[in-house]
C-alpha positions in Angstrom: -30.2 -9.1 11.8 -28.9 -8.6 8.3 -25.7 -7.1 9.9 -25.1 -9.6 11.8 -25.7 -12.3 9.4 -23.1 -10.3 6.7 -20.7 -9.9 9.4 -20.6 -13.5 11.0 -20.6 -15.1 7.2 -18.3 -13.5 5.8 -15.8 -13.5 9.2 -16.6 -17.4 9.9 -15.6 -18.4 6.3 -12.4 -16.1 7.1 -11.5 -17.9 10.5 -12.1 -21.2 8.4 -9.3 -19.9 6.2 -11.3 -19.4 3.2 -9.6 -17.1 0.4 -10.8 -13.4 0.7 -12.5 -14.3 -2.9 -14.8 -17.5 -2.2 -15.7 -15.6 1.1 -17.5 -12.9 -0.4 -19.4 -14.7 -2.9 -20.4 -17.0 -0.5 -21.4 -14.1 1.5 -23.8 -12.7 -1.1 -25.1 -16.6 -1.7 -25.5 -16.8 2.7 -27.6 -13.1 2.0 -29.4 -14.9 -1.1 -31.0 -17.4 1.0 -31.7 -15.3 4.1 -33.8 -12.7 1.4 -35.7 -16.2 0.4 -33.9 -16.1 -3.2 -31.4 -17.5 -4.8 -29.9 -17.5 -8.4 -27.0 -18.7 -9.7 -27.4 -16.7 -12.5 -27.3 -13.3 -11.1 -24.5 -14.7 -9.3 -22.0 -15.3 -12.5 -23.6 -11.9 -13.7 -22.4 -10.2 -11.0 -19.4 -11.2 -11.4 -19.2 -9.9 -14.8 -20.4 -7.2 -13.7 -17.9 -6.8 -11.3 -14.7 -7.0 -13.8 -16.2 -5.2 -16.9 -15.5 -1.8 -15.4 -13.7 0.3 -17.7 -11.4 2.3 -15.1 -10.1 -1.0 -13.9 -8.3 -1.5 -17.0 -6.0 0.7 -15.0 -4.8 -2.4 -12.8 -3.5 -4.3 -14.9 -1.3 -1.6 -16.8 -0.1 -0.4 -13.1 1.2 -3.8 -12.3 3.0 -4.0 -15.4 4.8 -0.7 -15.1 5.7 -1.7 -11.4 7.3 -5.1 -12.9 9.0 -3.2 -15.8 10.4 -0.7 -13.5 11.6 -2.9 -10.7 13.3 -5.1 -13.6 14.5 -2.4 -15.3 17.0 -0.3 -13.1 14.6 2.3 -12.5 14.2 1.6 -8.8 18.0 1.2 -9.0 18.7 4.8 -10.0 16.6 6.3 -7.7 18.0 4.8 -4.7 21.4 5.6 -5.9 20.4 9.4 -6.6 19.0 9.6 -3.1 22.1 8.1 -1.6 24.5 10.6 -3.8 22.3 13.4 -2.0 21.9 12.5 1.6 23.8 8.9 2.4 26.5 10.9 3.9 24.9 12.4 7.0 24.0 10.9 10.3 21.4 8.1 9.8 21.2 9.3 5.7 20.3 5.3 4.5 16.8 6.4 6.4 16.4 9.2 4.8 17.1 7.6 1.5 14.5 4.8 2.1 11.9 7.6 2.5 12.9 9.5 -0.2 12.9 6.4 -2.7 9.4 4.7 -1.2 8.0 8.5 -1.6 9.3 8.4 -5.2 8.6 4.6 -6.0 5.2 5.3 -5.4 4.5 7.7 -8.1 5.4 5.1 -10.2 2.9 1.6 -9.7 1.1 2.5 -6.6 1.7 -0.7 -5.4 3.0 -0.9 -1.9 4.1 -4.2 -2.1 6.0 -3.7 -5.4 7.9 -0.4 -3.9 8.2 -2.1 -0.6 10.2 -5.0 -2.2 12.2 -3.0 -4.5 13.8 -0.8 -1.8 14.2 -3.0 0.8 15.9 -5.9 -1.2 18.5 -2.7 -2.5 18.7 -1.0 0.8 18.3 -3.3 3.5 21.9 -5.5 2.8 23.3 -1.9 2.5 21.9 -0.5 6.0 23.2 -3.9 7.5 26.7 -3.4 6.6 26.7 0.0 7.7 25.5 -0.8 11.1 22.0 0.2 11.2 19.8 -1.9 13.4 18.4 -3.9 11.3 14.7 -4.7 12.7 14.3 -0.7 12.7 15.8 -0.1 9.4 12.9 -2.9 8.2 10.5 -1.1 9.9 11.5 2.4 8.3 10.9 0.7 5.2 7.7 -1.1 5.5 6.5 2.6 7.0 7.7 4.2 4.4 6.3 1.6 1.8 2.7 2.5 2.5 3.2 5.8 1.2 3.1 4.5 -2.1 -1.0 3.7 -1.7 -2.0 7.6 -1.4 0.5 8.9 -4.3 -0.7 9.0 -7.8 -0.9 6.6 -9.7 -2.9 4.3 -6.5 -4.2 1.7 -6.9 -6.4 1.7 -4.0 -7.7 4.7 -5.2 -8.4 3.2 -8.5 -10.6 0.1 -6.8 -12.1 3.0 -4.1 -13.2 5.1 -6.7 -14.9 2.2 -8.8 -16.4 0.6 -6.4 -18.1 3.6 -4.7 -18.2 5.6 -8.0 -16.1 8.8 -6.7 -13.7 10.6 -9.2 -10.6 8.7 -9.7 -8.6 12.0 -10.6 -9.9 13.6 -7.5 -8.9 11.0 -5.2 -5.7 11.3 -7.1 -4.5 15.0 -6.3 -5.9 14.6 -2.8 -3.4 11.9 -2.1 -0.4 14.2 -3.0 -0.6 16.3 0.2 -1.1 13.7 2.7 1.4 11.5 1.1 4.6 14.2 1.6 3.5 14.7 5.1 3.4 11.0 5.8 7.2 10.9 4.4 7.8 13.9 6.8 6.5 12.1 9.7 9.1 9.7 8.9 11.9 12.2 8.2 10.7 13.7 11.6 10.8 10.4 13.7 14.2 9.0 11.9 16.0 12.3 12.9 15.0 12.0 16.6 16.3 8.1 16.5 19.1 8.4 14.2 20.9 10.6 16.7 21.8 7.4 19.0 22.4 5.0 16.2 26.6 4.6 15.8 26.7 3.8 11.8 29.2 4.3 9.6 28.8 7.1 7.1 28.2 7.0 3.3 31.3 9.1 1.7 30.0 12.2 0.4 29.4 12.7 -3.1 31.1 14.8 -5.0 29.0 17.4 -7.1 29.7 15.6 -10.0 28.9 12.5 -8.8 25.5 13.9 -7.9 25.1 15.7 -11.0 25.9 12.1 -12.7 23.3 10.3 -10.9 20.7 13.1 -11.3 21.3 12.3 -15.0 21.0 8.9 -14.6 18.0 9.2 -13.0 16.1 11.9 -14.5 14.2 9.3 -17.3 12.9 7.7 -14.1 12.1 11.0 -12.5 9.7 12.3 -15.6 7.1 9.5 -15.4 5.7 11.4 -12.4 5.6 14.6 -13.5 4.0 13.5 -17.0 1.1 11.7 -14.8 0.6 14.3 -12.5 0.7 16.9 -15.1 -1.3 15.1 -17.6 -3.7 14.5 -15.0 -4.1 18.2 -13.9 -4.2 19.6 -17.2 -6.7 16.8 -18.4 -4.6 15.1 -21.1 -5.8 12.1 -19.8 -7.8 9.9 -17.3 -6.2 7.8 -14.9 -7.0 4.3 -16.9 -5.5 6.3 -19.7 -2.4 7.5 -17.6 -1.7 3.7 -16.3 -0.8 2.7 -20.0 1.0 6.0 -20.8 3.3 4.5 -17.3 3.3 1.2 -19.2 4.9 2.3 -22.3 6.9 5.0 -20.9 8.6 2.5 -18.2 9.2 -0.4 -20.9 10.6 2.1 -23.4 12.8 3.5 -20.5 14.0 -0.2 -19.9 14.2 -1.3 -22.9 15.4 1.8 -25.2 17.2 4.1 -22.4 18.9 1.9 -19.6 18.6 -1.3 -21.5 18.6 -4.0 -18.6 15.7 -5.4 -20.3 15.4 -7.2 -23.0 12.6 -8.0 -25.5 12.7 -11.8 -24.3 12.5 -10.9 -20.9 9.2 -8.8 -21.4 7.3 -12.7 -21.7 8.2 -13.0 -17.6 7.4 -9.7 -16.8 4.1 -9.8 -18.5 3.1 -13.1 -17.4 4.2 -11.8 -13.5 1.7 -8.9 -14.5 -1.3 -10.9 -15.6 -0.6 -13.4 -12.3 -1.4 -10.1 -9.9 -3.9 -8.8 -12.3 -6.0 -12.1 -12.7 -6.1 -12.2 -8.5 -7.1 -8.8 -8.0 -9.6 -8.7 -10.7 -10.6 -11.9 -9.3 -11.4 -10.0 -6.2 -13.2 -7.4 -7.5 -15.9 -9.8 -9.6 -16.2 -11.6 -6.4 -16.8 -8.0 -4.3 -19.6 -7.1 -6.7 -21.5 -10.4 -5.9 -21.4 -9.1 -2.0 -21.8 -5.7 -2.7 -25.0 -6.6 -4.6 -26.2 -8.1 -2.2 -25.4 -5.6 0.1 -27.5 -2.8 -1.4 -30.6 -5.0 -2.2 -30.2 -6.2 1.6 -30.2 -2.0 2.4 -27.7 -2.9 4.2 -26.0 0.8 4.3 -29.4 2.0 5.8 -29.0 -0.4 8.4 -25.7 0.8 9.4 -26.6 4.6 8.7 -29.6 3.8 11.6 -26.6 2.8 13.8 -24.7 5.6 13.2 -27.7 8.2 12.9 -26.7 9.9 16.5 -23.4 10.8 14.8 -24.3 12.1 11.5 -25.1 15.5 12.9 -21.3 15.7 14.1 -19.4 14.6 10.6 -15.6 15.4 12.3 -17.0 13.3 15.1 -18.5 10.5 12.6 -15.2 10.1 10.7 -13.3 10.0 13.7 -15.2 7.2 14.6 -15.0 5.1 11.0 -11.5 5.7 11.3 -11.5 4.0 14.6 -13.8 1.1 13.3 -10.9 0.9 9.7 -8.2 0.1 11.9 -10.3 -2.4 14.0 -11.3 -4.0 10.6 -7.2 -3.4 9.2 -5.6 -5.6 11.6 -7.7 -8.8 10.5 -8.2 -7.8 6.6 -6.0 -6.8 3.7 -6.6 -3.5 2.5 -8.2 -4.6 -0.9 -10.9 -6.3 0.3 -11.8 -3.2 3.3 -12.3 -1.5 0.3 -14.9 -3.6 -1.7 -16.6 -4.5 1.8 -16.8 -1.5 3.9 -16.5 1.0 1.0 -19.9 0.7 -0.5 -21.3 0.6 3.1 -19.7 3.7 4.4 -20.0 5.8 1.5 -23.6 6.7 1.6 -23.2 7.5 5.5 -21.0 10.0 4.5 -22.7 11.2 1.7 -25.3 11.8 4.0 -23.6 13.7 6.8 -22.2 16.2 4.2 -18.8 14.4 3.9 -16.6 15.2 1.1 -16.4 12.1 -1.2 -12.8 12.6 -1.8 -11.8 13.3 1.4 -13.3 10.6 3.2 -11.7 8.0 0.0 -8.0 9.6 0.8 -8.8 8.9 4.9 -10.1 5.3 4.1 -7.2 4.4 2.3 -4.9 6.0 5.0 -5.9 4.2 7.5 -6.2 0.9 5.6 -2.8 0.9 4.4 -2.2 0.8 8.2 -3.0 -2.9 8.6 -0.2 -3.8 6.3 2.0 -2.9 8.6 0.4 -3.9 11.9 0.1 -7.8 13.1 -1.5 -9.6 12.1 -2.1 -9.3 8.5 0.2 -7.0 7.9 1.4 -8.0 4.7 4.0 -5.2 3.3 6.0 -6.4 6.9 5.8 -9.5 6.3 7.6 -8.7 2.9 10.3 -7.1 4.6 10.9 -9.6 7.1 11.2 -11.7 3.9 14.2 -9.8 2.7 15.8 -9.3 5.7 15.3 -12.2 7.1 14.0 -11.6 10.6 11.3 -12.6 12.5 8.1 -10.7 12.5 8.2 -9.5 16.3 11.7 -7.8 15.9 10.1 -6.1 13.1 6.6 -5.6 15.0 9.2 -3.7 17.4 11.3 -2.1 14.9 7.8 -0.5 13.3 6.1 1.3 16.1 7.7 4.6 16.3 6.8 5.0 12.6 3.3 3.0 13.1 2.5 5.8 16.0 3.1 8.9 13.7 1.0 7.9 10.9 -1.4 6.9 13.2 -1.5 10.5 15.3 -1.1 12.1 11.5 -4.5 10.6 10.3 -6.4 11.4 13.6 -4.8 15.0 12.7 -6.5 14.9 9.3 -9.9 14.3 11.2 -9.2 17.2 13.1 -8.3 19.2 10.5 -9.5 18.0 6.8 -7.9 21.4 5.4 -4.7 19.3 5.4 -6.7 17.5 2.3 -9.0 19.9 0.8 -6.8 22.7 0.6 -4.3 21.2 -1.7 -7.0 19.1 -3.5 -8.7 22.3 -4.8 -5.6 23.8 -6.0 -5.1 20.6 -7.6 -8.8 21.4 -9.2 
């Protein structure tokens, strides 16, 4: 009964057209009343709650290093380092999408932010050289979900708060999966690229690539210094976001200079816009959640699943299943503060490895932003390059299909992200 009462409040206020936000603390109000309690009071101190959580202050440093970066040239010179390498052969733009998404990721985490950034500098390009333009859109919003499981993630940063799992771990788990997502790609490009008639990039000269690797290689550190720092324990992951901060506005502002100290104000207001909606979110997820575990809601669900909890391969399989059901009619942010808390102690239970199951959840959510209808990282392509959403819906699915087979692969075998996790550890 509780269930169904979670599910059909917080999915009617949805259909209404409610904001994600307002839904789920009217959620935890509808669960209030049906526990014969209600306090206003523990609502706004939820809420608190929900936003005073130190590793959050993560978010709003991310956002800003994603802003600073995309205004800064960074995004610029990796794109034009990736085209100096591989622009010249058969279908090389694609490559260079996947190669800058991949690398754009270690950088804000944001899939929207990389997303944007390549396709508004790639997308005229790949036009003008003949690449079909609803699959060249689709490359890219494929390839912009990679940024999600690469550290620094975002995801992984609201994951691991809001079902209290190691941010770092989640981290270095996301490494592996990530560069064999980008190899899907590569994989599923070649095969396609081979009927495509495009003109060819020139080829670069070795000292134009060595030029552009020099360019680029203030952009290429940040990375390294957050992966390494990270590994070797210099740092946490909140503490890492504001080392990306400062690193990408003294980059900007010191080293490339195509930022300038009265352009910060935009960039940090741009920041604090994203920031306040997510955190925003997050408070209101804590009023739900709250509920949630005083409802023992997760009990109710792990009686639902019990049959399966004795088969853990087959248990994940079949939350992966239910994610992408759930993906296609909510954003990825909120899966995470709904069905995180809920699905976590199922896990838990079934002898799941925390981190493992976090990197597979955010997989497979960051597979509804680029499937109808939510889909909002397509959307955001067919933005820049101005076409409608079915010719991109078509221009997707090759790319959709391998991510999709590549997760289910991960179920079979979760070596894939355990191995290189505990060399990470």
């Amino acid at each position: 009964m509780t269930i169904t009462i979670f599910l059909g409040a917080l999915l009617g206020l949805m259909v209404l057209g409610m904001p994600i936000a307002f839904a789920l603390i009217l959620t935890g109000v509808v669960l209030m009343f049906h526990l014969n309690f209600f306090d206003a009071q523990l609502v706004a101190q939820n809420m608190l709650a929900g936003a005073d959580v130190y590793p959050l202050m993560a978010v709003p440093c991310f956002i800003l290093a994603g802003e600073v970066m995309n205004a800064g040239g960074i995004s610029k010179r990796i794109i034009s380092l990736a085209v100096s390498m591989v622009g010249h052969i058969k279908g090389g733009l694609g490559y260079v999408a996947i190669a800058a998404t991949l690398l754009l990721g270690a950088f804000s985490g944001s899939a929207l932010a990389d997303t944007a950034a390549v396709a508004t500098l790639l997308i005229p390009m790949m036009r003008s050289h003949g690449y079909p333009v609803a699959r060249s859109a689709g490359l890219i919003a494929a390839g912009g979900v990679i940024a999600p499981i690469v550290p620094p993630s975002m995801p992984f940063i609201i994951f691991g708060v809001t079902t209290n799992t190691s941010i770092s771990s989640l981290f270095v788990a996301g490494i592996a999966p990530a560069l064999l997502r980008a190899l899907g790609l590569v994989v599923v490009w070649s095969m396609l690229a081979r009927n495509m008639d495009v003109k060819l990039q020139p080829k670069s000269s070795w000292k134009e690539r060595r030029d552009s690797l020099v360019d680029a290689v203030w952009a290429l550190i940040l990375p390294v210094i957050i992966v390494g720092g990270l590994k070797g324990g210099l740092f946490t992951p909140t503490e890492a976001a504001a080392v990306a901060a400062v690193y990408a506005m003294f980059v900007s502002l010191f080293i490339y200079r195509e930022v300038t100290a009265a352009q910060l104000k935009t960039l940090f207001v741009n920041a604090a816009r994203t920031t306040s909606t997510v955190m925003f979110l997050c408070a209101a997820a804590f009023v739900a959640s709250y509920m949630v575990t005083l409802a023992d809601l997760p009990a109710q669900v792990t009686d639902l699943l019990g049959p399966l909890i004795s088969y853990p391969r087959t248990l994940v399989g079949a939350v992966m299943v239910l994610l992408l059901a759930i993906g296609t009619v909510m954003d990825l942010t909120p899966t995470i503060l709904v069905m995180g808390p809920v699905l976590m102690p199922i896990m838990i239970k079934a002898g799941v490895d925390p981190t493992y199951f976090g990197v597979m959840f955010i997989l497979v959510g960051t597979l509804g932003l680029i499937h109808p209808p939510v889909c909002t990282v397509l959307n955001v392509v067919c933005g820049v390059a101005k076409i409608s959403l079915e010719s991109a819906t078509r221009g997707v699915w090759p790319f959709l299909l391998v991510e999709t087979v590549l997760v289910f692969l991960f179920v079979v075998f979760p070596k894939f992200i355990t191995l290189p996790m505990s060399w990470f550890h």
